[in-house]
MIDOSE-1310 file (N, C-alpha, C; in nm, 2 decimals, decimal comma, always signed):
residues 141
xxxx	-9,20/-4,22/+5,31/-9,12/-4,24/+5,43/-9,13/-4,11/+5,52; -9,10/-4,00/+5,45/-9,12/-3,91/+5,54/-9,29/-3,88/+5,56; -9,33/-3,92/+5,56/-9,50/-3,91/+5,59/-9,47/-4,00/+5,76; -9,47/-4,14/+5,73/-9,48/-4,21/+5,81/-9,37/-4,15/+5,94
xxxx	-9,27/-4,11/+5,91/-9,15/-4,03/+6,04/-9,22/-3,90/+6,06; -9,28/-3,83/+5,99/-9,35/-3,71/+6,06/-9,46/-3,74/+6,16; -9,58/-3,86/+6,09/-9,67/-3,91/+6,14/-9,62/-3,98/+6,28; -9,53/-4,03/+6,31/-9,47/-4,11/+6,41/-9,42/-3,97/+6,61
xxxx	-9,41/-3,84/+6,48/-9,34/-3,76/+6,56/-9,47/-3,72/+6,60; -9,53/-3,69/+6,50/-9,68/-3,62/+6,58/-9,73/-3,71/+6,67; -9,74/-3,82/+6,63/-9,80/-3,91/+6,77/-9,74/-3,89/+6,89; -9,61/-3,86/+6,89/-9,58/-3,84/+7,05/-9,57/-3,69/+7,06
xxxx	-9,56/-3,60/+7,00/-9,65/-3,45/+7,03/-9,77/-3,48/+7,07; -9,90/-3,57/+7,00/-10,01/-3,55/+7,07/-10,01/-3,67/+7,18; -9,90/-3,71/+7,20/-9,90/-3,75/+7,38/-9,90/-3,65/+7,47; -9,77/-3,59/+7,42/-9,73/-3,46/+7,47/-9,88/-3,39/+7,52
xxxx	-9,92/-3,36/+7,41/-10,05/-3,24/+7,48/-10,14/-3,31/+7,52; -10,21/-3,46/+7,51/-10,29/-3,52/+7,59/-10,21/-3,51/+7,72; -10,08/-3,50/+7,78/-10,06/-3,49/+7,92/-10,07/-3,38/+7,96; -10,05/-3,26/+7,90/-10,09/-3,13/+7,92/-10,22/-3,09/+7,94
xxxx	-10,32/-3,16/+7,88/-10,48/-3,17/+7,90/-10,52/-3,24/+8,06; -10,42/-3,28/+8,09/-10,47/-3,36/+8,20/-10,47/-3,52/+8,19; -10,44/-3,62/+8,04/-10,50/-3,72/+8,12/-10,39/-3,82/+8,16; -10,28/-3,82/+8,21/-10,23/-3,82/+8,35/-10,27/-3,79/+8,44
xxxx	-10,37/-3,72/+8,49/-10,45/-3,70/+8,62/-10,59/-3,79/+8,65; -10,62/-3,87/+8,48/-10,72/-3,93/+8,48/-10,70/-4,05/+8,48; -10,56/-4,09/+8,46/-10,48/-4,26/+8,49/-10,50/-4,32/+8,35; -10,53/-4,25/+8,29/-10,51/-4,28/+8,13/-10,41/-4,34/+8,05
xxxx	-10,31/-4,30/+8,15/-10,17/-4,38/+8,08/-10,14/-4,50/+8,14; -10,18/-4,47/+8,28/-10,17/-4,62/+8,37/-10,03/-4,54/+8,44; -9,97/-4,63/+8,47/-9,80/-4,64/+8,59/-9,67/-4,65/+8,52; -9,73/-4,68/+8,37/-9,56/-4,63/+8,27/-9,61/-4,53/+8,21
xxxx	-9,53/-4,45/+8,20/-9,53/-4,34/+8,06/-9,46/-4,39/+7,96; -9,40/-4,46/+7,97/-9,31/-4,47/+7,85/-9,42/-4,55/+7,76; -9,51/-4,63/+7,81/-9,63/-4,68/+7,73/-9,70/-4,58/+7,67; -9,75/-4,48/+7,72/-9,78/-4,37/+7,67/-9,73/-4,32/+7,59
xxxx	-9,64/-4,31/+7,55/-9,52/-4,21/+7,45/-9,52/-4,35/+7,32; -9,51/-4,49/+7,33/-9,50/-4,60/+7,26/-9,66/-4,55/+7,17; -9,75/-4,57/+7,27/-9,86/-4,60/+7,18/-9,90/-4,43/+7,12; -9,87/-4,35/+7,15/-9,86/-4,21/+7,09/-9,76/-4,22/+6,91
xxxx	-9,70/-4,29/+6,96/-9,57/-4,31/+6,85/-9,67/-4,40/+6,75; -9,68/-4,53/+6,79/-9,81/-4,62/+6,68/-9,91/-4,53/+6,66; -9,96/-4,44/+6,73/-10,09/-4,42/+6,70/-10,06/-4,28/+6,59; -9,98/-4,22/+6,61/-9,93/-4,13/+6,47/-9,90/-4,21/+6,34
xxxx	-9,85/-4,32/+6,38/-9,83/-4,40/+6,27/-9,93/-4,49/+6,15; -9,99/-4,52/+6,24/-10,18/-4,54/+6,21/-10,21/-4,43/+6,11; -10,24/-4,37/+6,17/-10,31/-4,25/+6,13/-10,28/-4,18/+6,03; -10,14/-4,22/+6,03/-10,05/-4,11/+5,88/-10,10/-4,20/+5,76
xxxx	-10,04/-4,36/+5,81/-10,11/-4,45/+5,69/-10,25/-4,43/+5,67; -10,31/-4,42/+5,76/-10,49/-4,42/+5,73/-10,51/-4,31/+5,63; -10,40/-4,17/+5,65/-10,50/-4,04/+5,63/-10,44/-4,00/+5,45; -10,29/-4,08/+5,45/-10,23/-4,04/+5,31/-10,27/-4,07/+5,19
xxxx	-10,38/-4,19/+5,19/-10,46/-4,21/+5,08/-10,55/-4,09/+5,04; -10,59/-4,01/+5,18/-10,70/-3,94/+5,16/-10,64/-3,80/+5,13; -10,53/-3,77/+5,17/-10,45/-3,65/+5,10/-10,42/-3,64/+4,97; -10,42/-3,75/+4,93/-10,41/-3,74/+4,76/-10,50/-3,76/+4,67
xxxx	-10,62/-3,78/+4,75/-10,78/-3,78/+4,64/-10,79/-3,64/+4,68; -10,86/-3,59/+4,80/-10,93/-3,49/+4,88/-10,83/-3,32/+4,82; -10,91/-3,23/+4,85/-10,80/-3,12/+4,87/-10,84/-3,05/+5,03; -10,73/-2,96/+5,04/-10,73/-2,90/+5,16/-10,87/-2,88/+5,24
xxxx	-10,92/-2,85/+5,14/-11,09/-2,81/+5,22/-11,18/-2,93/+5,26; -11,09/-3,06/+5,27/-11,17/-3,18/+5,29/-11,14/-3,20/+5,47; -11,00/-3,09/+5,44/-10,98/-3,13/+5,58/-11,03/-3,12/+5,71; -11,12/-2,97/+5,70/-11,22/-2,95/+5,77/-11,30/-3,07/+5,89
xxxx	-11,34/-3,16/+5,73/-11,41/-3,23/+5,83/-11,34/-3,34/+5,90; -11,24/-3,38/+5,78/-11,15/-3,50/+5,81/-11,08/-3,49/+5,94; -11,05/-3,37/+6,01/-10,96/-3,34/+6,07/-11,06/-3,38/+6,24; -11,17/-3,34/+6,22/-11,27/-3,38/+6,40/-11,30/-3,54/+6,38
xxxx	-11,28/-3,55/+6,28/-11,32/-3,72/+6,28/-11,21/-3,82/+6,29; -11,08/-3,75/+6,24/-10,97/-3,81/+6,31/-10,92/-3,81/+6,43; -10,96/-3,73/+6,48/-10,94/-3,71/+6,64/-10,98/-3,79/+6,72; -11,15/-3,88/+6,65/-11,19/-3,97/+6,73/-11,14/-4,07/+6,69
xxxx	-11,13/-4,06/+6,60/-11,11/-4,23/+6,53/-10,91/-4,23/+6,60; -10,84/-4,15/+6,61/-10,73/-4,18/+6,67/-10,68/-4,18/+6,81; -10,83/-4,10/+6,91/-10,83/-4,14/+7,01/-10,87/-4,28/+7,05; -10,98/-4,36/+6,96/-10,99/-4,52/+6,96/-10,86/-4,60/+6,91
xxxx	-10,78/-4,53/+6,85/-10,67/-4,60/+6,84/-10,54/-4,62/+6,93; -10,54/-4,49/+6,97/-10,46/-4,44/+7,08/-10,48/-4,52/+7,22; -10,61/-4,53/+7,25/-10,68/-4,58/+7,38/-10,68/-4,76/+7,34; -10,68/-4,77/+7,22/-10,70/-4,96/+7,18/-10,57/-5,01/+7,23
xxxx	-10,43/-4,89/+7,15/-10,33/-4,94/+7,19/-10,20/-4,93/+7,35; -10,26/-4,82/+7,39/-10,26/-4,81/+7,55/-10,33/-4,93/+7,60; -10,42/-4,95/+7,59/-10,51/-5,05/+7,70/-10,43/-5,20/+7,66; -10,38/-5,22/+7,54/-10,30/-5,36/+7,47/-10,20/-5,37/+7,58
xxxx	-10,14/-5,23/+7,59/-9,97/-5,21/+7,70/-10,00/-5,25/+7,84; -10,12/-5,20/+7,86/-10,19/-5,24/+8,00/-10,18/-5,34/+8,04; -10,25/-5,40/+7,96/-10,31/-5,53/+7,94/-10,21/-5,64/+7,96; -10,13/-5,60/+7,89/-9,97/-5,69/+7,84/-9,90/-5,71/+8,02
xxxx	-9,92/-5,57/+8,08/-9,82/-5,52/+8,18/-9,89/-5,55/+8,32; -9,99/-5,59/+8,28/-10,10/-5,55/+8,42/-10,09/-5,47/+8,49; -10,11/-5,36/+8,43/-10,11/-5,26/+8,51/-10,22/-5,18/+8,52; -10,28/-5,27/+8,63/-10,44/-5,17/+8,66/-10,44/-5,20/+8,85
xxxx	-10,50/-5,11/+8,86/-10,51/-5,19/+9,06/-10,60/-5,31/+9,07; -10,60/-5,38/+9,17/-10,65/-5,46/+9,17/-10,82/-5,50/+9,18; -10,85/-5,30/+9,20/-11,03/-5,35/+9,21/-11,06/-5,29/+9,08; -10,99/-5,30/+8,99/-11,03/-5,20/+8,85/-11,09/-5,34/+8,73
xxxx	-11,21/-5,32/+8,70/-11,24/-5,46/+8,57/-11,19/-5,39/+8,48; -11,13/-5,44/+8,42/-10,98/-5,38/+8,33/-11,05/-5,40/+8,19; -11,14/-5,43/+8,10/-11,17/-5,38/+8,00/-11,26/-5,27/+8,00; -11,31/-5,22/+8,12/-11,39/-5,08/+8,16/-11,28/-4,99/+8,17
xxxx	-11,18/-5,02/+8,21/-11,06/-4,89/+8,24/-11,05/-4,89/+8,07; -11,01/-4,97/+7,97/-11,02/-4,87/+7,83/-11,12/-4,86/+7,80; -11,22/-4,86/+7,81/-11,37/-4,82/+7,73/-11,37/-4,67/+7,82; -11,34/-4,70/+7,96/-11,36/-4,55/+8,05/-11,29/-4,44/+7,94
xxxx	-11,16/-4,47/+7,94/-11,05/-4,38/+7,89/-11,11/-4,35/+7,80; -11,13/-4,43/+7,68/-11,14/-4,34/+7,51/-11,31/-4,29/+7,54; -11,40/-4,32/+7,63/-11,50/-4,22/+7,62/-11,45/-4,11/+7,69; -11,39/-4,08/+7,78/-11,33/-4,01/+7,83/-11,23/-3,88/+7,79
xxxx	-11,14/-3,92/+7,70/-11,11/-3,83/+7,59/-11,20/-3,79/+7,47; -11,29/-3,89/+7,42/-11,39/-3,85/+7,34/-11,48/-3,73/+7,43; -11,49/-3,75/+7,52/-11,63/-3,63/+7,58/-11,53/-3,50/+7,64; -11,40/-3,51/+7,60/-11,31/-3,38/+7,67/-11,29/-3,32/+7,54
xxxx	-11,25/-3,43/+7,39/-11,24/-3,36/+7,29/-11,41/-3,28/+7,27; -11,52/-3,34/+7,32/-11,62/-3,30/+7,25/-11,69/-3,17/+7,31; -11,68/-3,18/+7,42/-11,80/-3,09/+7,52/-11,68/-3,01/+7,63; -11,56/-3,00/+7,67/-11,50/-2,92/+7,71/-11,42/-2,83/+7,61
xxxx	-11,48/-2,69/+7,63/-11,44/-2,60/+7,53/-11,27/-2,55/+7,52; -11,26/-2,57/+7,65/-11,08/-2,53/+7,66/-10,96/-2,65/+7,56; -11,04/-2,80/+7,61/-10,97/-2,89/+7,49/-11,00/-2,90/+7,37; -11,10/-2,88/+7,33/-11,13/-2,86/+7,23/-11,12/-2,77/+7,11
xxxx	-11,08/-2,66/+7,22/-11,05/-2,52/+7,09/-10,85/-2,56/+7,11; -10,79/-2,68/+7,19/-10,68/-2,69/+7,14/-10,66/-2,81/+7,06; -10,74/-2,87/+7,03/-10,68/-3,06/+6,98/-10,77/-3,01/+6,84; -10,91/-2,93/+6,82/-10,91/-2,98/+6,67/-10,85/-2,86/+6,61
xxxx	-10,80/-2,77/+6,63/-10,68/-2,69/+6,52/-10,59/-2,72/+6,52; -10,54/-2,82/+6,61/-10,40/-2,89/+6,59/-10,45/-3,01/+6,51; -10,50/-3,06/+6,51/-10,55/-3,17/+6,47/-10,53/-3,13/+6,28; -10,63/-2,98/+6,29/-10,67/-2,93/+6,14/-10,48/-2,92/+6,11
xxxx	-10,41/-2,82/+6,21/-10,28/-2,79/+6,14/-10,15/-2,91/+6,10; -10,19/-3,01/+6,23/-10,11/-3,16/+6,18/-10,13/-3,23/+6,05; -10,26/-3,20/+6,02/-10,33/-3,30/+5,89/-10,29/-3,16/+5,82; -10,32/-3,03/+5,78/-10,27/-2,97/+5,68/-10,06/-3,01/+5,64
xxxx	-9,98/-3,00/+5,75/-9,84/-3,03/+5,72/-9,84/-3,16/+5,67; -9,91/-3,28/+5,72/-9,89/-3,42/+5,70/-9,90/-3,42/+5,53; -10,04/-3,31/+5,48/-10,14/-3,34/+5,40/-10,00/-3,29/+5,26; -9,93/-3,20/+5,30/-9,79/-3,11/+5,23/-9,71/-3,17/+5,19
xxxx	-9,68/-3,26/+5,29/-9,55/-3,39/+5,30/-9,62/-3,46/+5,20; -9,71/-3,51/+5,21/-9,77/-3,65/+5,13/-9,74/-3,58/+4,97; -9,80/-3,43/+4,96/-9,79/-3,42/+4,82/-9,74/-3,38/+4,74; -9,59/-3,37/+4,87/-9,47/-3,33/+4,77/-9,40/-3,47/+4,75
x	-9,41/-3,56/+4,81/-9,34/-3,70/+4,77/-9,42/-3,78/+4,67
């Protein structure tokens, strides 16, 4: 339980700093935030489930790698479940073909995590230090 409530809190911290990066400026969230902050919340939650099997096989030094490949794999999750809110709310303008506005977005964060060095030297040591705390929680319960 506490895995999953920590996992849930991190998801809306890394809302938090995807809006800090910019992508509110990239319409990534769309016209609600509060969508934003929801699917940040699921998408920690995902992710805690996905990664706590692997905290209890793996040790710390697995995290290395685990930690850049969860970034992607949670920005497709992150972006699957924003575009659902979208989707739900219609909230796209009217000349936008709305399954390209999510495929835009998660390549979008995928190529800011990968090839812009300013985001990048911040999302994967957070990434590495979120999965080391999460990885603590898991193994003391």
């Amino acid at each position: 339980m506490k895995v999953a409530l920590t996992g849930a809190l991190s998801g809306v911290v890394w809302w938090a700093v995807s809006l800090m990066l910019g992508a509110a400026g990239y319409g990534i969230v769309g016209s609600v935030p509060a969508a934003g902050i929801v699917a940040g919340l699921a998408t920690g939650l995902v992710m805690a489930g996905l990664s706590t099997p692997l905290y209890r096989r793996f040790s710390a030094r697995h995290l290395l790698w685990y930690s850049p490949v969860s970034v992607y794999l949670a920005i497709a999750v992150y972006g699957g479940i924003l575009f659902g809110f979208r989707l739900m709310m219609n909230d796209f303008h009217p000349d936008q073909i709305r399954w390209a506005v999510g495929v835009q977005s998660m390549i979008g964060m995928w190529w800011g995590v990968t090839f812009l060095l300013p985001v990048a030297l911040v999302v994967h040591p957070l990434a590495y230090g979120n999965h080391w705390l999460l990885r603590r929680i898991a193994r003391e319960t």
